[in-house]
TORKOL-4160 file (C-alpha; in steps of 0.2 Angstrom, whole numbers, padded with zeros to 4 digits, m for minus):
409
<pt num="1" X="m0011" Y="m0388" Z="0447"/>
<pt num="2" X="m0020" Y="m0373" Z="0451"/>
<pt num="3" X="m0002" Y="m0361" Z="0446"/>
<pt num="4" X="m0003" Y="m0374" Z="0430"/>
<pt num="5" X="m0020" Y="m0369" Z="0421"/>
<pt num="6" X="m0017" Y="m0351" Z="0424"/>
<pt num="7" X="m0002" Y="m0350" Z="0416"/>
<pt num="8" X="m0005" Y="m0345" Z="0397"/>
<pt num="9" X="0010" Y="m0356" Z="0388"/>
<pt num="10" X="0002" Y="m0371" Z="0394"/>
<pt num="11" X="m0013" Y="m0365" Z="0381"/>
<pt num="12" X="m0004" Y="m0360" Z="0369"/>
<pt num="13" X="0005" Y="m0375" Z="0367"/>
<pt num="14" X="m0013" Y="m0383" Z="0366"/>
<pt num="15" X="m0018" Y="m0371" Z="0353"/>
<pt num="16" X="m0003" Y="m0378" Z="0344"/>
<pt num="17" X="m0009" Y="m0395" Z="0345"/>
<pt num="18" X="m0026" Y="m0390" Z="0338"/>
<pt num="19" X="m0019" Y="m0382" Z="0325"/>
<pt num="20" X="m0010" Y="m0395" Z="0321"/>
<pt num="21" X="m0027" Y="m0406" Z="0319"/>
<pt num="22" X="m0033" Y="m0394" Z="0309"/>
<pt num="23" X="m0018" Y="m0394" Z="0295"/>
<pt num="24" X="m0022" Y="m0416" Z="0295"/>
<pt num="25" X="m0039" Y="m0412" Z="0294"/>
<pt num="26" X="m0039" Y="m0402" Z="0276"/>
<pt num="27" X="m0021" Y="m0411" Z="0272"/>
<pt num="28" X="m0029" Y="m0422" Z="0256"/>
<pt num="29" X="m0037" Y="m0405" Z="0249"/>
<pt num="30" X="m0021" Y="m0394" Z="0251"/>
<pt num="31" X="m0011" Y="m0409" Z="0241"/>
<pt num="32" X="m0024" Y="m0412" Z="0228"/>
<pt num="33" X="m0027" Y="m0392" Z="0227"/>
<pt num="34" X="m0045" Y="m0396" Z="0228"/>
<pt num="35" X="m0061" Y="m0392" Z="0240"/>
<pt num="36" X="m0057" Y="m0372" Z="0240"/>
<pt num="37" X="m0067" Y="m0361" Z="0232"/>
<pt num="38" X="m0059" Y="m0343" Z="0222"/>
<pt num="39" X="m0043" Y="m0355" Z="0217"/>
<pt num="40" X="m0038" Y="m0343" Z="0204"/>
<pt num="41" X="m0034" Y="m0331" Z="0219"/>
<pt num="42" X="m0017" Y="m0341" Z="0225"/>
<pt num="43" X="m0012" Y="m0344" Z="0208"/>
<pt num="44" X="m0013" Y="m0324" Z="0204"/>
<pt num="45" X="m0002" Y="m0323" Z="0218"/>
<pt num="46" X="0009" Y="m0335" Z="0212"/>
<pt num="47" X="0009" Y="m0329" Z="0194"/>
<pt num="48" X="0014" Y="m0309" Z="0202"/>
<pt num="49" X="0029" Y="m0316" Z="0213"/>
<pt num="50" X="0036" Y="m0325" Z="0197"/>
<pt num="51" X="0036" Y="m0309" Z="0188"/>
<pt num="52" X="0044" Y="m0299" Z="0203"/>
<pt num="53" X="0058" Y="m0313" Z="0202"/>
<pt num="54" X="0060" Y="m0313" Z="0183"/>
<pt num="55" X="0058" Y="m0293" Z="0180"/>
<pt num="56" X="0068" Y="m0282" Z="0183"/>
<pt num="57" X="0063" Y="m0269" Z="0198"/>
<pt num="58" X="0060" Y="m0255" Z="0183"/>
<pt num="59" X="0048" Y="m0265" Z="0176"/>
<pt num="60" X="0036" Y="m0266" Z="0192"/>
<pt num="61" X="0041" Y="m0256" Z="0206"/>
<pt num="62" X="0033" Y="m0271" Z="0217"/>
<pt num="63" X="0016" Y="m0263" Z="0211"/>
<pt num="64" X="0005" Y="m0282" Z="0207"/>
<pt num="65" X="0010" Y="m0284" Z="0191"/>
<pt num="66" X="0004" Y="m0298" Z="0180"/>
<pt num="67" X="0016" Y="m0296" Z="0164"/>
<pt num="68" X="0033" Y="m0307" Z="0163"/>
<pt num="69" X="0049" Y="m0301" Z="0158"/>
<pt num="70" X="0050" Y="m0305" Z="0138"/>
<pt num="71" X="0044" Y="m0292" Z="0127"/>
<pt num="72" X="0033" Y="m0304" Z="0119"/>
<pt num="73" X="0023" Y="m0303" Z="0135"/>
<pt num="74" X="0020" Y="m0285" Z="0135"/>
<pt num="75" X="0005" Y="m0274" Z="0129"/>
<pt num="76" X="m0006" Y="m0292" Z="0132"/>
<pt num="77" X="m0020" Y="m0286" Z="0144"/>
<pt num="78" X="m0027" Y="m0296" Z="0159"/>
<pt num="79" X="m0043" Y="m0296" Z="0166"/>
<pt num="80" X="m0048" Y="m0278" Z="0176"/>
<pt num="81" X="m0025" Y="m0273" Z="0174"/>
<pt num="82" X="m0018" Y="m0257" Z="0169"/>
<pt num="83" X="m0007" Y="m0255" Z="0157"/>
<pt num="84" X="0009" Y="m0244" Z="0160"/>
<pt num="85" X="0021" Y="m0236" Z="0146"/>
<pt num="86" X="0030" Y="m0249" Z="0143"/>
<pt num="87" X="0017" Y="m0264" Z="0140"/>
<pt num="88" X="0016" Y="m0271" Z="0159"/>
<pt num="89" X="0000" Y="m0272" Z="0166"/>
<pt num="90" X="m0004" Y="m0268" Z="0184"/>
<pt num="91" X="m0019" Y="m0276" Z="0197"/>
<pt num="92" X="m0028" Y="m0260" Z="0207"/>
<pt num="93" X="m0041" Y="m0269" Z="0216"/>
<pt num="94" X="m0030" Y="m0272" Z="0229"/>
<pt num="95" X="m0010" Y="m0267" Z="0232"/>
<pt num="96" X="0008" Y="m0273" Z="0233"/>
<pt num="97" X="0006" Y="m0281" Z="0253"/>
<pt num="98" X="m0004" Y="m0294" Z="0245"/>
<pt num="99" X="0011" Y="m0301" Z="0234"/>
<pt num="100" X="0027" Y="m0294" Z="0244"/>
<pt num="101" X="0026" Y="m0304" Z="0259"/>
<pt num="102" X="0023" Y="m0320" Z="0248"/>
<pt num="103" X="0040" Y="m0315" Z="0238"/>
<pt num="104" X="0048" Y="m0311" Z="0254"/>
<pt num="105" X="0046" Y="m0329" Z="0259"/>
<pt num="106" X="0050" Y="m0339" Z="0244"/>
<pt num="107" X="0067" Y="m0328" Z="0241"/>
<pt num="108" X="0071" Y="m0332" Z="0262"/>
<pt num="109" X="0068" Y="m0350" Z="0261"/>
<pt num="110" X="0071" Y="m0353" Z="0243"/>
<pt num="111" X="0055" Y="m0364" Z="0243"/>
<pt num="112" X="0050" Y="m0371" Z="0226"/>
<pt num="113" X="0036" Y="m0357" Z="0217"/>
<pt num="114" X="0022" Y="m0369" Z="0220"/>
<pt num="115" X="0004" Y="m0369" Z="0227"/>
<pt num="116" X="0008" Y="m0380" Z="0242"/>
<pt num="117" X="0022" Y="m0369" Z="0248"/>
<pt num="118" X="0013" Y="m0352" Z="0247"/>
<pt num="119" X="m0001" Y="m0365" Z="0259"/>
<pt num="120" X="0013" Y="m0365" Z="0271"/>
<pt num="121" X="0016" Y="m0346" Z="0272"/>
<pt num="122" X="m0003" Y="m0347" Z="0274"/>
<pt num="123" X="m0003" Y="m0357" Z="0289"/>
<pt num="124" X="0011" Y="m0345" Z="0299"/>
<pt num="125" X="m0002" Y="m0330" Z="0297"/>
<pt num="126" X="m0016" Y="m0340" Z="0303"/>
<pt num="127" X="m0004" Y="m0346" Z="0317"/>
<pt num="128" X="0000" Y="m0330" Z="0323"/>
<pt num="129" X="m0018" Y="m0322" Z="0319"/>
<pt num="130" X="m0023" Y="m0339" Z="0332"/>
<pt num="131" X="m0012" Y="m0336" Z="0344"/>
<pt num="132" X="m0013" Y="m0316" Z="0345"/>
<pt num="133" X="m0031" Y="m0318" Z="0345"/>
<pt num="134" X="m0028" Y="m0329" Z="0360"/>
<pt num="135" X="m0018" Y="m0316" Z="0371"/>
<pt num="136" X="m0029" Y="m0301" Z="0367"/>
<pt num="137" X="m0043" Y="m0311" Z="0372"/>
<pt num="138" X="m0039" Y="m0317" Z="0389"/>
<pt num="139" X="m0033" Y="m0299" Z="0392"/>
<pt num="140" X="m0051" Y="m0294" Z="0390"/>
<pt num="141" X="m0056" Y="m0309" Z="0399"/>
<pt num="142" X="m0045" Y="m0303" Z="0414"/>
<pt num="143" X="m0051" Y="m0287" Z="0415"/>
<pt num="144" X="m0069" Y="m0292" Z="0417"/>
<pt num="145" X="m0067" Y="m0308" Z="0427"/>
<pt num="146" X="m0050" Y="m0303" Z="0437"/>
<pt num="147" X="m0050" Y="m0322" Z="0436"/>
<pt num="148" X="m0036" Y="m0330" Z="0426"/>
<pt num="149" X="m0040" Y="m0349" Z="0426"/>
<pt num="150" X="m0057" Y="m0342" Z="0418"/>
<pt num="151" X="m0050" Y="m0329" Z="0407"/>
<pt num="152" X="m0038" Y="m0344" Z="0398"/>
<pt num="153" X="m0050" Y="m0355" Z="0398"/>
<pt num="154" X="m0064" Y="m0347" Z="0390"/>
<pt num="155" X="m0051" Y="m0338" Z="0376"/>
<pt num="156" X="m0044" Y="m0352" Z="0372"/>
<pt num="157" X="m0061" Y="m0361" Z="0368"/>
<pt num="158" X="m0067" Y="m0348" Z="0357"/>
<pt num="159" X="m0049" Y="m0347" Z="0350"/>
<pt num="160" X="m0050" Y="m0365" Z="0344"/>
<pt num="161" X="m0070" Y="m0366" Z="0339"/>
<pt num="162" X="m0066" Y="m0349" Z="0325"/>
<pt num="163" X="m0049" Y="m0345" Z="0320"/>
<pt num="164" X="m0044" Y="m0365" Z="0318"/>
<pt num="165" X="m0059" Y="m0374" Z="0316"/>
<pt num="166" X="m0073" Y="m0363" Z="0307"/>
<pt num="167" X="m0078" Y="m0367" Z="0290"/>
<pt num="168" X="m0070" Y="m0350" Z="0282"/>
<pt num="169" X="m0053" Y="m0353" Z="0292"/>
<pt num="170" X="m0053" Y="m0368" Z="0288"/>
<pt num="171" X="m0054" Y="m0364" Z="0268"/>
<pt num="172" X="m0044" Y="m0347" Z="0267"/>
<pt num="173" X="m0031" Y="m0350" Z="0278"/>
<pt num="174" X="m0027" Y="m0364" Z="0268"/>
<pt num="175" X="m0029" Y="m0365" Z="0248"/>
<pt num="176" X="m0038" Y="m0348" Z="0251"/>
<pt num="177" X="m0024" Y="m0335" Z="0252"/>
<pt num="178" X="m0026" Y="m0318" Z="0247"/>
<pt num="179" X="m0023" Y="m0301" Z="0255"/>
<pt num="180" X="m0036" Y="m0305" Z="0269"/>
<pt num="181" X="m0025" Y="m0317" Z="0277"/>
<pt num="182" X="m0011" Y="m0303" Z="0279"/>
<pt num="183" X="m0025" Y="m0289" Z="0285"/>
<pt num="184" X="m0033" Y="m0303" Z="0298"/>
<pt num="185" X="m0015" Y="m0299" Z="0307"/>
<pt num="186" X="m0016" Y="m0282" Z="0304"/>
<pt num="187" X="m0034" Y="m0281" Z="0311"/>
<pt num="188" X="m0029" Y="m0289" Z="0328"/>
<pt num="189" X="m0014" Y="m0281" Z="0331"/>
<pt num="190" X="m0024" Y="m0262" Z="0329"/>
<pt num="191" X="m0035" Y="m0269" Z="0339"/>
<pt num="192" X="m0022" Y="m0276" Z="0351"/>
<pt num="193" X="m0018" Y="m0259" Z="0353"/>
<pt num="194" X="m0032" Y="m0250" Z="0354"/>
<pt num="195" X="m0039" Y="m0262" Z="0369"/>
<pt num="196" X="m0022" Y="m0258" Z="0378"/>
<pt num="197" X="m0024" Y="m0238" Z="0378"/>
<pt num="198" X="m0041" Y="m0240" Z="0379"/>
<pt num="199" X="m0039" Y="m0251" Z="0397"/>
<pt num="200" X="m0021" Y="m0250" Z="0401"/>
<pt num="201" X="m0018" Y="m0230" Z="0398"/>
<pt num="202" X="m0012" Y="m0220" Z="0385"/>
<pt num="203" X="0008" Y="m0218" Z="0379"/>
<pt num="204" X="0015" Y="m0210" Z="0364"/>
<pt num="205" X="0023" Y="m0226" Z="0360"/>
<pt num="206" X="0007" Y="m0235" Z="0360"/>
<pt num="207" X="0001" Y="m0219" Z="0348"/>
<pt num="208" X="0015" Y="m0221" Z="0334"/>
<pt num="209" X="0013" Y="m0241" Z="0335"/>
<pt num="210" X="m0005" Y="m0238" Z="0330"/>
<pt num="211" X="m0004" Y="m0225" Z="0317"/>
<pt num="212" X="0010" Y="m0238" Z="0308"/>
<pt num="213" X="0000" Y="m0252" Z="0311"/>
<pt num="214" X="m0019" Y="m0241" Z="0306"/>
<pt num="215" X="m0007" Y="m0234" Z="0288"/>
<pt num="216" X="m0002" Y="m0252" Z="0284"/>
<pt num="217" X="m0019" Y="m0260" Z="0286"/>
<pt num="218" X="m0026" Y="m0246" Z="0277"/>
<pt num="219" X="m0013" Y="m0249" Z="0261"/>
<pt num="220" X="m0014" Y="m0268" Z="0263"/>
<pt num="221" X="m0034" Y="m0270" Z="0262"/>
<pt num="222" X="m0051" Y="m0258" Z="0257"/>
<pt num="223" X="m0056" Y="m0262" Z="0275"/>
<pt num="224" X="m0044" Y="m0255" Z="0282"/>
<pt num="225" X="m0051" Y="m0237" Z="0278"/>
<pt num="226" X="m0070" Y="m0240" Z="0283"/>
<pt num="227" X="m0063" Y="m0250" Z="0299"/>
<pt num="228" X="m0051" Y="m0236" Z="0303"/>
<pt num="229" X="m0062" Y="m0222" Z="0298"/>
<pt num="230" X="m0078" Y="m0228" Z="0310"/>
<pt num="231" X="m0067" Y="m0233" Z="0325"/>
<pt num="232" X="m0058" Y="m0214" Z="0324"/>
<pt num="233" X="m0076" Y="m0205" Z="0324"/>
<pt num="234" X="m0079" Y="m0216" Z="0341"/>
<pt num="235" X="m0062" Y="m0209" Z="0350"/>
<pt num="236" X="m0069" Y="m0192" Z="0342"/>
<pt num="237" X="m0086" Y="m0195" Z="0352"/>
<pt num="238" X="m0075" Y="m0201" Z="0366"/>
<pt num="239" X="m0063" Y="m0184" Z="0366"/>
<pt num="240" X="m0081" Y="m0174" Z="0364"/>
<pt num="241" X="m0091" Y="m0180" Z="0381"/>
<pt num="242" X="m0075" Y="m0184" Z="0391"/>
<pt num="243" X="m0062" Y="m0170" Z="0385"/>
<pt num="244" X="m0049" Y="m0179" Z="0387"/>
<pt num="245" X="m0034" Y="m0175" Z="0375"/>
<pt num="246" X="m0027" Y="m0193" Z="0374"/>
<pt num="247" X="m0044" Y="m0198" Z="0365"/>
<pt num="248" X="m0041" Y="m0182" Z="0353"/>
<pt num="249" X="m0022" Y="m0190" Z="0351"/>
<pt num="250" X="m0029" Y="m0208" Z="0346"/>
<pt num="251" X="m0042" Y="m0199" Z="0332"/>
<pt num="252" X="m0031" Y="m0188" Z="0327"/>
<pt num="253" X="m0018" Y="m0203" Z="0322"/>
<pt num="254" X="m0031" Y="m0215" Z="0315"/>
<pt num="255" X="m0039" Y="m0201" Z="0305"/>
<pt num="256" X="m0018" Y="m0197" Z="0298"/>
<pt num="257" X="m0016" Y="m0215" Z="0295"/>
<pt num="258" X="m0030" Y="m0217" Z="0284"/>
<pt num="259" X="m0022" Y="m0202" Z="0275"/>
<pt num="260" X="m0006" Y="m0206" Z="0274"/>
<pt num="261" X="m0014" Y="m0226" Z="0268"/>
<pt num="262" X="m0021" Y="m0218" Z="0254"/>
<pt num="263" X="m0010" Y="m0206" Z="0249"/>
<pt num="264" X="0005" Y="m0222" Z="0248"/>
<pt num="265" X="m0007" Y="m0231" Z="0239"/>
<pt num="266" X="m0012" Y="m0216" Z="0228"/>
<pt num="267" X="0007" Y="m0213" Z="0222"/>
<pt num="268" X="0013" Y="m0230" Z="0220"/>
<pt num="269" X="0002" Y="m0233" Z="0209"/>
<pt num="270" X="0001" Y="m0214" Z="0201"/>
<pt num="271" X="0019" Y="m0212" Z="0196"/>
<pt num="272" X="0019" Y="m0229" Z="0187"/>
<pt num="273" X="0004" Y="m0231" Z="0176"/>
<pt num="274" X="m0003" Y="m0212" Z="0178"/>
<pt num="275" X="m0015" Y="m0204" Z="0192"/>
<pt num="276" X="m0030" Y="m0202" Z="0180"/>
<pt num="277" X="m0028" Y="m0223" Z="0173"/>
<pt num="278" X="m0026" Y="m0225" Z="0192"/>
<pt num="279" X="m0045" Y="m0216" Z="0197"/>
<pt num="280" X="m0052" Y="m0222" Z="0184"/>
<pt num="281" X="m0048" Y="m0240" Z="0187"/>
<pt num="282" X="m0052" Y="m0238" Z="0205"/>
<pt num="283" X="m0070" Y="m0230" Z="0203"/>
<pt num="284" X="m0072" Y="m0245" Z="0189"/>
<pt num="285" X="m0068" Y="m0258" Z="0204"/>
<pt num="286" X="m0078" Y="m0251" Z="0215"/>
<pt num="287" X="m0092" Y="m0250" Z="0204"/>
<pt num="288" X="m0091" Y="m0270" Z="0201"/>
<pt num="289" X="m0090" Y="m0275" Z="0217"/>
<pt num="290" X="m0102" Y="m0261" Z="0228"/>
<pt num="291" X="m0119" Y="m0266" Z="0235"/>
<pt num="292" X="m0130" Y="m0261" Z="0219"/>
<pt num="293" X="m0124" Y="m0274" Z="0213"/>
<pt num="294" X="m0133" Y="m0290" Z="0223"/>
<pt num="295" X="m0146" Y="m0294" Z="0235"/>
<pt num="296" X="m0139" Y="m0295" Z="0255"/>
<pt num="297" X="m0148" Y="m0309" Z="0256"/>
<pt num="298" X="m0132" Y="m0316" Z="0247"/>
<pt num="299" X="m0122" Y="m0307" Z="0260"/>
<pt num="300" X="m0131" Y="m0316" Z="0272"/>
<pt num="301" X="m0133" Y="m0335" Z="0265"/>
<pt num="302" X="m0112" Y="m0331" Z="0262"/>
<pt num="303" X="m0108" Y="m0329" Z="0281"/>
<pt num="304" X="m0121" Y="m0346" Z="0283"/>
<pt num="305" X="m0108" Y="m0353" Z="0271"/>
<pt num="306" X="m0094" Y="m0346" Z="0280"/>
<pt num="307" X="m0098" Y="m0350" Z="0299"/>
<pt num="308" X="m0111" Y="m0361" Z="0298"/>
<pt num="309" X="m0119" Y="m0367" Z="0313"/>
<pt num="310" X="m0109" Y="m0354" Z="0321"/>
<pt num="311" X="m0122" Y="m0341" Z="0318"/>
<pt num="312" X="m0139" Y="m0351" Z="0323"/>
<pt num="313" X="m0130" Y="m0358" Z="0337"/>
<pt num="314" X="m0125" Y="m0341" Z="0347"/>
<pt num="315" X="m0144" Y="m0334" Z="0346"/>
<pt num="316" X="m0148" Y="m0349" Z="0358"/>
<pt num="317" X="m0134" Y="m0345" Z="0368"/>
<pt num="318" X="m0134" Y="m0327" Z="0374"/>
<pt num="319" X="m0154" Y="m0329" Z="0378"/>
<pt num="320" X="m0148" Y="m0341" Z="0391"/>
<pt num="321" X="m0134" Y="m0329" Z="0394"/>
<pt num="322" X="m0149" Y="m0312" Z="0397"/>
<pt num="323" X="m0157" Y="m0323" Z="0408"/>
<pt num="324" X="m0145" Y="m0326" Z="0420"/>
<pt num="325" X="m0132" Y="m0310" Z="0418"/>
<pt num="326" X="m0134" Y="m0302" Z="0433"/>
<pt num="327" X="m0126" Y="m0318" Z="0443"/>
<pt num="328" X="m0110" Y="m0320" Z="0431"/>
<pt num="329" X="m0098" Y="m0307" Z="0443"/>
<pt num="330" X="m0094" Y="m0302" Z="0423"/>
<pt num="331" X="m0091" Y="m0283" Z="0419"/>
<pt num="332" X="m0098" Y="m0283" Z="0402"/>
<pt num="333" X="m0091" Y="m0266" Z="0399"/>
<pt num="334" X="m0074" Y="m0273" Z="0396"/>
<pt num="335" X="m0080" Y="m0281" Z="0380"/>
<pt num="336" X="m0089" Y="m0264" Z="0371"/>
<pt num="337" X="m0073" Y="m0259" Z="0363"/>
<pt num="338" X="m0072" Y="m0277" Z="0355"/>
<pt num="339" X="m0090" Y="m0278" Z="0350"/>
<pt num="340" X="m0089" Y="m0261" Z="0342"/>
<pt num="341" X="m0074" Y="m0263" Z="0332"/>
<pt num="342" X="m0079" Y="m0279" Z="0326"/>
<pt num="343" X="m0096" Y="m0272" Z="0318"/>
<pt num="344" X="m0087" Y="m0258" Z="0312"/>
<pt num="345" X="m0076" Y="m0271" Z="0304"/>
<pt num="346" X="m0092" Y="m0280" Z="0292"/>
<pt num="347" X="m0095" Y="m0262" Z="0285"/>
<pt num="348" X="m0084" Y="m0264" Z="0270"/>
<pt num="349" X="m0091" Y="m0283" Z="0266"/>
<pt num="350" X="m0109" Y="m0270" Z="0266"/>
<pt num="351" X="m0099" Y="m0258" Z="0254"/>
<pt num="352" X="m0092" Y="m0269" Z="0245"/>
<pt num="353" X="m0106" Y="m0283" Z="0245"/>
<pt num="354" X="m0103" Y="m0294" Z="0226"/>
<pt num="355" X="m0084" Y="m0293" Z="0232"/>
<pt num="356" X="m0090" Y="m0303" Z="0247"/>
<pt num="357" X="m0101" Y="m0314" Z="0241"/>
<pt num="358" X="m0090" Y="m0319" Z="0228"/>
<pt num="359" X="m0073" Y="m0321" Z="0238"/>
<pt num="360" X="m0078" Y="m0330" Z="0251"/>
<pt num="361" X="m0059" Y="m0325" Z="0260"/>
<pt num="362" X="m0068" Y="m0308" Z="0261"/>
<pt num="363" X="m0078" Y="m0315" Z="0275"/>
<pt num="364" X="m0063" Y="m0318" Z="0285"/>
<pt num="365" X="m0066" Y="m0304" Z="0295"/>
<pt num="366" X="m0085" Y="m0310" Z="0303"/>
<pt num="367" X="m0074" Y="m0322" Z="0313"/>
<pt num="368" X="m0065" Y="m0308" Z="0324"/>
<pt num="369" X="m0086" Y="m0302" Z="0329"/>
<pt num="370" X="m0088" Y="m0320" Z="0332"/>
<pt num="371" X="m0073" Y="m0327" Z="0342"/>
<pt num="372" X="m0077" Y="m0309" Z="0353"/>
<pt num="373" X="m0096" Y="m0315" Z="0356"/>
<pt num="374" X="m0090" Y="m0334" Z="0360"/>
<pt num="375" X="m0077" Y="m0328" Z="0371"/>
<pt num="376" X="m0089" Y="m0319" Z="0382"/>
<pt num="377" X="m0103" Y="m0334" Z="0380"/>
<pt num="378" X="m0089" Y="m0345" Z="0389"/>
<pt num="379" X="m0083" Y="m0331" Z="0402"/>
<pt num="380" X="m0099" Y="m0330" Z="0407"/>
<pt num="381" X="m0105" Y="m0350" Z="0407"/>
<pt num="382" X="m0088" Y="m0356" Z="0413"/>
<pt num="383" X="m0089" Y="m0343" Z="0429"/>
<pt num="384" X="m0107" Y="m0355" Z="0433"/>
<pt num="385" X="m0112" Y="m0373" Z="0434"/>
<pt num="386" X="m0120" Y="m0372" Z="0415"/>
<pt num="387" X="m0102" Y="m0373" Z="0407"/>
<pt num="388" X="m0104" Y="m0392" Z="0404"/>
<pt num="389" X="m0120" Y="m0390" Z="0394"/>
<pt num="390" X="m0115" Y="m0376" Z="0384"/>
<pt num="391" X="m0099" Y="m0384" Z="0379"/>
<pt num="392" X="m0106" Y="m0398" Z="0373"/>
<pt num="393" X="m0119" Y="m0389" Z="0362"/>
<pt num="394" X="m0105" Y="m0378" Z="0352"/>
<pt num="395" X="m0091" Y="m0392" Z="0353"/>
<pt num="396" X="m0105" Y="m0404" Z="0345"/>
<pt num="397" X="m0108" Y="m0392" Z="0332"/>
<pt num="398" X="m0089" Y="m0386" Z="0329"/>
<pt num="399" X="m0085" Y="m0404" Z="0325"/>
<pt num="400" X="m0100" Y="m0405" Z="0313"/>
<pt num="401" X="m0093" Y="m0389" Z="0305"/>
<pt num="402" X="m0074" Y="m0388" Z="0304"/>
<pt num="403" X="m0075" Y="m0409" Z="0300"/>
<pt num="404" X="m0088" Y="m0408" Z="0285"/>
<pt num="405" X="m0095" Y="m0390" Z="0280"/>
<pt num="406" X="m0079" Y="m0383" Z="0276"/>
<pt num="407" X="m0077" Y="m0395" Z="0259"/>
<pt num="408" X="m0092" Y="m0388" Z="0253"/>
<pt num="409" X="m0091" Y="m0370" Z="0254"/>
């Protein structure tokens, strides 16, 4: 039994199962297309891979375009698009990764262009985001606890309770899709590799997997530059008070990815519709959606929306944890790379604030902060005799969430 519960499969086939739930759980909402907020956000994808399936490449160049293939459909502006010289309009807020991998699964399985179907390429990103989530935190967990009943355990709780049942995961990776559910995956896999040089020890493999992984999240989402960008001034810090050479390695490559990132971005879009239409509807984007623009208290009520319960719950928690750290045999230590990156990561929504209040798929990314601090909170309470009280206080209030809230975000 004991060779049983420390093996990882056995969990992952359980997160299956949960996951599984889940899909029943909003099942009625995905088939009625109802009970999501920011519908129009699946149907723009929609709307972009039937024009890359009816166009001809000249005429998009897989940038996101929004203009079919007649020629009665040219010259008509859309919303915040840009036109190019021959009448097809072009969306800038946010670039091709968003609308390619959605074309590259209806071409592959040759499913019907329908709302329901881009649902389903939905649920396989939140399935590997779950599951890679999973893995990268029972290797954390390892690492503190050297303890691998403990470190499945309590991962595979916090796994469940955020990236299946939380009202935001719930919503966005279901009727919700939009370039978040891609980056979620790109943020776990640059953090994937970050905590394996960071714990396991530097290798020039590990290096170019995170510089391709760092470039693609930068191109595929705006918080992949802030994210990128604070966590490369920390291995710079690192390099400065240890001198070691690898740290200078890691900088160096995050600090080129976020280069190269915006320099693909920059001529995609450039040699299509102009570099000066491109900077001008850039700075216009950024100037709808930045922080002059509303209150943080709206921040702040949106992640209440978002996570619920979640976020009154863990304050509870970790003052029970303080109080009785010193006897939980857990080295904390292990989990400040995590922690970090994960604040880093809620920058952008601070940046970019009406953008995240508006979209609430744009709060996808508080979950990673959260799943971290829950994991730990279950490390430490599963490694004393208080595991059975503190699971029923946040499995109460994850049924209250993911079975109710989550219709009324």
């Amino acid at each position: 039994m004991s060779k049983v519960i420390q093996n990882k499969y056995i969990y992952i086939v359980f997160i299956l199962l949960f996951f599984a739930i889940s899909l029943i759980i909003k099942k009625d909402e995905v088939n009625k297309n109802i009970g999501a907020p920011n519908i129009e956000a699946p149907y723009h994808v929609l709307h972009t891979v039937n024009a890359y399936i009816k166009n001809d490449i000249s005429q998009h160049y897989f940038l996101p375009t929004v203009t079919l293939e007649k020629e009665i459909d040219k010259f008509i502006p859309w919303g915040a698009t840009v036109p190019d010289a021959q009448g097809n309009y072009f969306y800038t807020s946010f670039t091709a990764t968003t609308f390619i991998f959605p074309y590259l699964y209806f071409k592959l399985t040759g499913a019907d262009l329908t709302i329901q179907n881009l649902v389903k390429f939905n649920y396989l990103l939140q399935l590997l985001s779950t599951v890679m989530i999973f893995l990268l935190l029972r290797k954390i967990n390892f690492k503190a606890s050297q303890n691998k009943v403990l470190s499945n355990m309590a991962s595979f709780l916090a796994t469940i309770i955020i990236f299946i049942f939380s009202t935001e995961f719930m919503v966005s990776f279901g009727l919700g899709y939009w370039a978040q559910s891609i980056s979620q995956l790109l943020i776990i896999l640059q953090l994937f590799i970050l905590v394996s040089i960071y714990e396991d020890g530097f290798t020039h493999k590990k290096l170019i997997l995170l510089g391709l992984v760092s470039i693609a999240f930068c191109y595929t989402e705006w918080t992949g530059f802030s994210t990128t960008g604070l966590i490369s001034l920390y291995f710079l810090y690192l390099f400065i008070t240890s001198k070691s050479k690898d740290y200078l390695k890691i900088f160096i490559i995050l600090l080129s990815s976020i280069i190269v990132g915006g320099l693909l971005i920059v001529a995609h879009y450039g040699f299509v519709i102009g570099f000066e239409n491109l900077f001008n509807a850039l700075y216009a984007r950024f100037s709808a959606r930045s922080t002059d623009k509303i209150d943080y208290m709206f921040l702040f009520v949106g992640y209440i929306n978002s996570y619920g319960l979640y976020l009154f719950i863990l304050p509870i928690l970790y003052s029970i944890l303080l109080k009785n750290k010193a006897d939980s045999g857990i080295n904390y230590k292990s989990f400040h790379l995590l922690i970090l990156f994960s604040l880093f990561l809620l920058v952008e929504n601070i940046i970019m604030m009406q953008h995240a209040v508006q979209f609430s798929f744009d709060r996808l990314k508080f979950g990673v902060l959260l799943v971290v601090l829950f994991d730990l909170f279950f490390l430490h309470f599963l490694n004393t005799k208080r595991s059975a009280y503190a699971n029923v206080i946040v499995g109460g209030g994850n049924y209250i969430v993911s079975n109710s809230k989550y219709r009324h975000l």
